[in-house]
N, C-alpha and C positions, 0 to 999 in steps of 0.2 A: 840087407833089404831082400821081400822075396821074389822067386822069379816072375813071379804073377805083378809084382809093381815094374819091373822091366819091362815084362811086356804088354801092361797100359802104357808106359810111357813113352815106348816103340809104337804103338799104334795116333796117340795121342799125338807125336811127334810128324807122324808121316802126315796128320792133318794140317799141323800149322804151318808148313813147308811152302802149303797154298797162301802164306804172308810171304813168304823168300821175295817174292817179284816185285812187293813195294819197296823192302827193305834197298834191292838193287836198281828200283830207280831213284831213289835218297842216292845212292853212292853214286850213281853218274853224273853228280852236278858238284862233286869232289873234285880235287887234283889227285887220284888215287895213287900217282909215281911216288907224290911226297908220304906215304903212310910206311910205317915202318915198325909203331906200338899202335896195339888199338886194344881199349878197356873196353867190354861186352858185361855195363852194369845190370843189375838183378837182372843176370841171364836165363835163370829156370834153368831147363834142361837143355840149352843152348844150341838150339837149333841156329839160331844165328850166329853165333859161336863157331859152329863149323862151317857155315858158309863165307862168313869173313877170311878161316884162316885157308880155304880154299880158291877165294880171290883174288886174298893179298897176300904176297909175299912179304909180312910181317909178324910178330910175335903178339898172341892175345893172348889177355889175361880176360879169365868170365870168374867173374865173382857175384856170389848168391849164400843168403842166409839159411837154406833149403840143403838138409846134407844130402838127403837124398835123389835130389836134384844132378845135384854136383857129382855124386856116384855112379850117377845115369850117363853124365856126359863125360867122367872118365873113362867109365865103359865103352861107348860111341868112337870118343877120342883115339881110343885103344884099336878101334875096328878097322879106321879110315884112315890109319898110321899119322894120326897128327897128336901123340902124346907131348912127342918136341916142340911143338907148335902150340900148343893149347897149356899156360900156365892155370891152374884151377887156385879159387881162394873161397873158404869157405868162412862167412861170417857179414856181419852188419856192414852199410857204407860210413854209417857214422864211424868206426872203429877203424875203415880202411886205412893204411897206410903203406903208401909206394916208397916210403924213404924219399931220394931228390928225384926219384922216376916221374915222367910227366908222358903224357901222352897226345899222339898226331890225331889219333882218333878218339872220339867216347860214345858208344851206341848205349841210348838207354831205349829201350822197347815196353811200354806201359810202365816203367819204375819210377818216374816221378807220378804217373797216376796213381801211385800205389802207395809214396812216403811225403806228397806233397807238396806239389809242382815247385813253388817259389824257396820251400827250406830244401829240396832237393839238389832244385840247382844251383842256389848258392855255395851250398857244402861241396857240390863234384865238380864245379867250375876250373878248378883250383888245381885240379888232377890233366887240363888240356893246357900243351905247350901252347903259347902265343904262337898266331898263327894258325891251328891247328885247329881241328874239327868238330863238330857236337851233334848227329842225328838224333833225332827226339819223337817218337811216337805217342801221342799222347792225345788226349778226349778233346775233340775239339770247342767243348766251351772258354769263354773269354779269350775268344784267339787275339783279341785287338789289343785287350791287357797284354797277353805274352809277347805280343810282338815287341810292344814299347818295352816290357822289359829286360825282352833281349840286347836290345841298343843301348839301355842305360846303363847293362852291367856289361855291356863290352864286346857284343856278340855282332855281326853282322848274318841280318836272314839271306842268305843265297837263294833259297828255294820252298816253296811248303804247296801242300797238295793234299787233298781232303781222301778218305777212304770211307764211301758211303755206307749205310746198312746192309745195301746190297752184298758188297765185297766181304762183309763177317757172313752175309750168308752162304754166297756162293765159295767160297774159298777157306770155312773151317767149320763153320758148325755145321755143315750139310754133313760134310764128311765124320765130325765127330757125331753127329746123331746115327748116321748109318753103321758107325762101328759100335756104338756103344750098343745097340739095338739084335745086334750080329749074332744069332744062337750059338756060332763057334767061339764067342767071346761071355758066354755065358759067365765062367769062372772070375771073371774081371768085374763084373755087374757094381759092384760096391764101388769099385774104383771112378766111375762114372758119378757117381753120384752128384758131385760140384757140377760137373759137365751139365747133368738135366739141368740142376736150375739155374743154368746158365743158358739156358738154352732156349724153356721156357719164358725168363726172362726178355729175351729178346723177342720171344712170339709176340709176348705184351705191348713194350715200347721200342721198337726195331730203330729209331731215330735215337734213341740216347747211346746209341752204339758206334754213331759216328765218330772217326778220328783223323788227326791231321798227322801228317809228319812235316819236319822242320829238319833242314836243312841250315846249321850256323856255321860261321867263323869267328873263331877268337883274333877279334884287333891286334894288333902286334905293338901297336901305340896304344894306351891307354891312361885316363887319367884315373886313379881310383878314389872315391869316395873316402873326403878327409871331415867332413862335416854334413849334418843336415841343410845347411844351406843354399850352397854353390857349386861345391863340389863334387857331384856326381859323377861317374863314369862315365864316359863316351867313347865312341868308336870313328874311327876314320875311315870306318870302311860304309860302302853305299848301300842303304837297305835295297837291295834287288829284286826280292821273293813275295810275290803274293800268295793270295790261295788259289788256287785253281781246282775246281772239283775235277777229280779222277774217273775217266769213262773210260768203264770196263770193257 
């Protein structure tokens, strides 16, 4: 890869950083003592990747279909002495396989927005120890569907909390328009490009940029789904979490 996609994604990176603060208030409504694996699915360039495994004292694995992605945060990984710390896997979630590894934690950050909320999370489910954790970032339409069907496959919501228009303005695309705009980042210009119309995008409908984060737990009882009739999934654990809009 060349050093010119390094350093977009060094710049690109210091923007999304301005997300670090929600991802850390999802983790404080954890038990973080009990975390020890945590999977950082469609990571990207793992920005949050590095900040889990400088939180927890646990082992992450960020897995991403992006090589060059994943090249970025070996790099990174390499900078901030967490190569021991940071397992990297490069390829599909469909394809993933832990062997019997299960994990405390699963942060996915727009990746079920991305392969489709309900066959997402059915397939990654699977990957969280009973008992254990699931942050979920994701567009807040149908939040009332997701909820119910967190509890019917066995999730209890602990917590969720809206992140307005505002918050994608003030805390990434401000910052990515003024670098991509940067005369000193002239050479990068092309790299920018998805950025503009993402950008512009948002000038148009600032409200579809709204998203929620979810705060789950995996039941430790559960019944699983033996037929379409009766047997559904349930959880013993008490839906707790509403939405609450976030005031920046």
């Amino acid at each position: 890869m060349s050093t010119n996609k390094f350093d977009y994604y060094r710049i690109k990176d210091e923007c999304r950083k301005g997300f670090l603060k929600y991802l850390a208030r999802a983790v404080s409504f954890i038990a973080e003592t009990n975390i020890y694996s945590i999977l950082d699915i469609g990571c990207g360039t793992g920005v949050p990747s590095i900040w889990l495994a400088k939180h927890f004292n646990a082992d992450i694995t960020a897995l991403d279909n992006d090589v060059e992605a994943i090249m970025w945060l070996e790099e990174k990984a390499g900078e901030e002495d967490l190569s021991d710390r940071i397992n990297l896997s490069t390829g599909s979630f469909i394809d993933y396989d832990p062997g019997e590894k299960r994990f405390d934690l699963l942060v996915a950050e727009g990746f079920l927005n991305a392969v489709g909320f309900e066959t997402g999370f059915l397939k990654v489910i699977r990957l969280i120890k009973a008992g254990g954790y699931f942050i979920i970032h994701d567009d807040l339409s149908d939040n009332e569907m997701k909820t119910e069907f967190f509890r019917t496959n066995g999730f209890a919501l602990i917590h969720s909390f809206v992140m307005d228009e505002k918050a994608w303005w003030n805390d990434y695309y401000n910052c990515l328009e003024i670098a991509g705009s940067d005369p000193k980042n002239i050479s990068l210009h092309a790299f920018f490009e998805n950025d503009r119309k993402e950008i512009e995008n948002y000038r148009l409908n600032p409200a579809i940029f709204r998203s929620a984060y979810y705060v789950l737990q995996k039941s430790v009882l559960s019944v699983h789904k033996t037929n379409r009739d009766n047997h559904s999934i349930v959880s013993n654990d008490t839906v707790m979490g509403i939405i609450k809009k976030y005031e920046a």
